[in-house]
N, C-alpha and C positions, 0 to 999 in steps of 0.2 A: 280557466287554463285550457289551450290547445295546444295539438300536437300534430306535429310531419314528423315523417322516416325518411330522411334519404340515402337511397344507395351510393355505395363506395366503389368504384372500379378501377382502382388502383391507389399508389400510395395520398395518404392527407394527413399533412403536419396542421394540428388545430395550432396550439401555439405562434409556429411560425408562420404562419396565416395571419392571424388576429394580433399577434405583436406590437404591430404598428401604432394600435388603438390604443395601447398602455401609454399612459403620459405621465411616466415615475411609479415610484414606488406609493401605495396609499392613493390611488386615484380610483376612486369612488364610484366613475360609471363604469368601470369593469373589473371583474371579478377571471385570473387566467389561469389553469394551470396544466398538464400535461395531456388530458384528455378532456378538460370541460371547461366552458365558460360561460359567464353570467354577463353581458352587455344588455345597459338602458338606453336606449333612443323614441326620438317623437318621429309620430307619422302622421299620415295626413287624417289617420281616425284620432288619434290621440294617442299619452305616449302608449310607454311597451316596456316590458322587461324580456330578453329574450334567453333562454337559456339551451346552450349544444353540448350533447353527450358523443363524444367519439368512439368506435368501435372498430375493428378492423374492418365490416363487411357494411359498416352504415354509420350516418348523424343521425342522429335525432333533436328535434326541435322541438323546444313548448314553450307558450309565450303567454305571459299575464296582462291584463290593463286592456284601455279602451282602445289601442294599435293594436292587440296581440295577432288579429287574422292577419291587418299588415306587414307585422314583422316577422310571421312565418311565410309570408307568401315570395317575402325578398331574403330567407335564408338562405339558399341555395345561391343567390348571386354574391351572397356577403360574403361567402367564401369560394368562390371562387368553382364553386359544383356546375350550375346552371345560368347560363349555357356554360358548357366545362373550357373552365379558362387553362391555358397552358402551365401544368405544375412543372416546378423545378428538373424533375429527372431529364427534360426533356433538353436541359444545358450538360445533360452528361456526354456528349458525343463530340462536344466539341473541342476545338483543338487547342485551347490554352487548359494546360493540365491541371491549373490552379480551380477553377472553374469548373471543370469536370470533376473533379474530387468532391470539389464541394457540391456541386449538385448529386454526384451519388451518395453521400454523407446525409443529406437534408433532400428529399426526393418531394416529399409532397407539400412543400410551400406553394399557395398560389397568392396572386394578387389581390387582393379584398376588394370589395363595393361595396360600403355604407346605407350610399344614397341619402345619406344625411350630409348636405352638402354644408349648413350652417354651423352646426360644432365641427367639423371639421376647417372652416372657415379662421372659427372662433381660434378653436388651438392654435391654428398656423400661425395668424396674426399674432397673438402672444409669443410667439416662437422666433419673431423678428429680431435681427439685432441686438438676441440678447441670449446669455448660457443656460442650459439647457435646466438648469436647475431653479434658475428666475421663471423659466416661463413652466415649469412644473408649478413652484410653490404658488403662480399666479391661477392657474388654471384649478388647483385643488379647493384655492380659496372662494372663487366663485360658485364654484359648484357646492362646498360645504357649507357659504351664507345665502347662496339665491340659487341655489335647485330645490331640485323637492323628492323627496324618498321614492324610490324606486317602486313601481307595482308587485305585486306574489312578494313569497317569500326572502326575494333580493334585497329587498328595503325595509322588510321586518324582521328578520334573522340576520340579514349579512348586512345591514346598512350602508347597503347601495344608493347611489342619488343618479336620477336624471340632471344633466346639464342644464344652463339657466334656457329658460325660454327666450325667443326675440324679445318677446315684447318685456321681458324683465328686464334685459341686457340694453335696450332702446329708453326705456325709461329712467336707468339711472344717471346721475350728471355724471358729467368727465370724471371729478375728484370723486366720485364713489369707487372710482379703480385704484384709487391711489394707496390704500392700504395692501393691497395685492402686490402692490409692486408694477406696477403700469402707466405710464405717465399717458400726459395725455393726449397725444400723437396717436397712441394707438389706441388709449382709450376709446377718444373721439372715431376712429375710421373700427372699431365694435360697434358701436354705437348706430352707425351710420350702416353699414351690412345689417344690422338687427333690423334696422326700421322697415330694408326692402327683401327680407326673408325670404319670402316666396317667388321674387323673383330672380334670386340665386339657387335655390332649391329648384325650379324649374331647370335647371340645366343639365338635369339627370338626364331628362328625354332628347337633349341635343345631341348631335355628333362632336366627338370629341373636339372638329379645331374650332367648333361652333361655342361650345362651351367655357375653350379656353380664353377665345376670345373677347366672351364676355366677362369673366375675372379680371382678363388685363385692361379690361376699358374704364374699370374703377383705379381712381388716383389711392396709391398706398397698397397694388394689390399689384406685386411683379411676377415673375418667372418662378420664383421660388416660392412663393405664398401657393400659386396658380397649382404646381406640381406638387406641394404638400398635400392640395385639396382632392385633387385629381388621381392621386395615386392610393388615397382613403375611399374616397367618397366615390368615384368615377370608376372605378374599377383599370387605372390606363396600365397596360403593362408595359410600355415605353417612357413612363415619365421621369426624368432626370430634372433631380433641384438643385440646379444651373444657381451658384449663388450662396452655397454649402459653406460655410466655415470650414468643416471637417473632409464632405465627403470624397474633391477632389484628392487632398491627399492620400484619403483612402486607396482611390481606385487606382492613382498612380502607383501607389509603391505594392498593390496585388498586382496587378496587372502588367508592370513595366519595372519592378524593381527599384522606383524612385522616390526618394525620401518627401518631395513636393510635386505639386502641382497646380497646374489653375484651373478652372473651366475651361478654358480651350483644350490643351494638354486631356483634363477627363473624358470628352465628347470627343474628343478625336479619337481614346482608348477604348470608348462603348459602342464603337462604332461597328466594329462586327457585329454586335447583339441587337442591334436597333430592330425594335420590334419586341423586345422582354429584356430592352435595358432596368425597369426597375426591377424586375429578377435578381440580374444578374449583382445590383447593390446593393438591395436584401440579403443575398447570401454573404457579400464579402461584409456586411454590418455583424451578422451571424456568426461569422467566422472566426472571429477573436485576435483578428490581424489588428494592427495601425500601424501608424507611419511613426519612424522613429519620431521623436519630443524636442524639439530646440528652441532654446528661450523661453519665459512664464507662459502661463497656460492666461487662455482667456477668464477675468477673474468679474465675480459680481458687482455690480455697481449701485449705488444709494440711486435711488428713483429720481432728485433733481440732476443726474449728472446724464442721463437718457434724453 
């Protein structure tokens, strides 16, 4: 086990930082709660357990396994400390009063960095096309039959799991997704990201339109995969997932009072923020708004009808 301190020089929401990374309720590689968390990730020494204690005047970091110098050395970027990414208060000034509330309300939210570009790959893709509790029970299932117990105490007290490897996720056939609930569309384009790991994981060290770039150059991997991955893993704090089921309506009916919207309609509305538009939809997710409900809600599907 090792350990970093980092200093606090103003407001930090752990929670609403790390948020993101929860994918439902019972998900295995993290552990959140109002001052501390337990996240598993692999690094280029091998994996990690990493765990952050919150304080008013500091985090603290300590990290188990053969990544642990890794994962504390990219602490401070996963949340958004070093270099200090713009936290939330800093939407408090501005002139839609909705928005300013809520950034004084939730002051130290920042954007996260992973740099775990492949589980964050992995989720998104499961996240396709389908309710958000499909691609929960798909994700929980992989990682509770083909991960493997977390390092320190995360994995043997809390029974934490590391997410599946590449080469676990690359080796299995299409139909081993199918009990998760994953047909085989997406199975296969998992499958097919696993095999070339490391040179999606390389895109940490690109610049952002370099990066994105090459997401969208793989078939199966759009605008919305690209910015689920981007705004986990990449740290972007302008990424908008153009392609949302939910989020347009969101942002129209904070932002504009309207019960719908499209992607056009949203990016024409984020468009004063650009620059820490994914801020700005973290807080309205935060915030306990939505858009009034008209007609069935999006409902689960049997895996042949995907």
């Amino acid at each position: 086990m090792t350990r970093r301190e980092l200093p606090l020089d103003g407001p930090f929401d752990l929670p609403g930082t790390l948020g993101p990374l929860v994918r439902g309720r019972g998900d295995r590689t993290i552990r959140l709660t109002s001052r501390e968390a337990w996240w598993t990730t692999r690094t280029v020494d091998g994996p990690a357990t990493l765990h952050l204690v919150a304080t008013p005047d500091a985090l603290t970091a300590e990290a188990w396994g053969p990544g642990a110098d890794s994962a504390l050395e990219r602490a401070g970027r996963l949340v958004g400390l070093e270099p200090r990414r713009q936290p939330t208060h800093a939407l408090a000034s501005v002139e839609h009063r909705g928005i300013a509330g809520l950034a004084r309300r939730r002051p130290g939210i920042r954007t996260l960095r992973t740099e775990s570009v492949f589980d964050a790959l992995v989720a998104a893709i499961l996240e396709q096309k389908v309710t958000g509790m499909e691609a929960h029970r798909a994700w929980h299932g992989l990682v509770r039959t083909h991960g493997e117990p977390a390092p320190g105490p995360a994995g043997a007290d809390l029974g934490l799991r590391l997410a599946p490897s590449p080469a676990k996720l690359a080796a299995l056939p299409y139909y081993a997704y199918h009990p998760f609930g994953v047909e085989q569309r997406r199975a296969q384009l998992i499958r097919a990201v696993a095999a070339r790991a490391p040179w999606f994981e390389a895109i940490v060290d690109l610049p952002l339109p370099d990066a994105y770039a090459r997401l969208l150059a793989v078939p199966g991997i759009g605008p919305w995969t690209a910015a689920e991955v981007a705004v986990r893993a990449l740290g972007d704090d302008d990424a908008v997932s153009v392609g949302d089921f939910h989020t347009p309506n969101l942002v129209a009916w904070a932002l504009a009072g309207e019960p719908r919207g499209d992607d056009h309609r949203m990016l024409e509305l984020l468009e004063p923020y650009r620059g820490r538009r994914a801020l700005v939809v973290r807080l309205l997710e935060l915030s306990g708004l939505g858009a009034p409900r008209y007609g069935p809600r999006l409902s689960p599907r049997r895996i042949e009808a995907i």
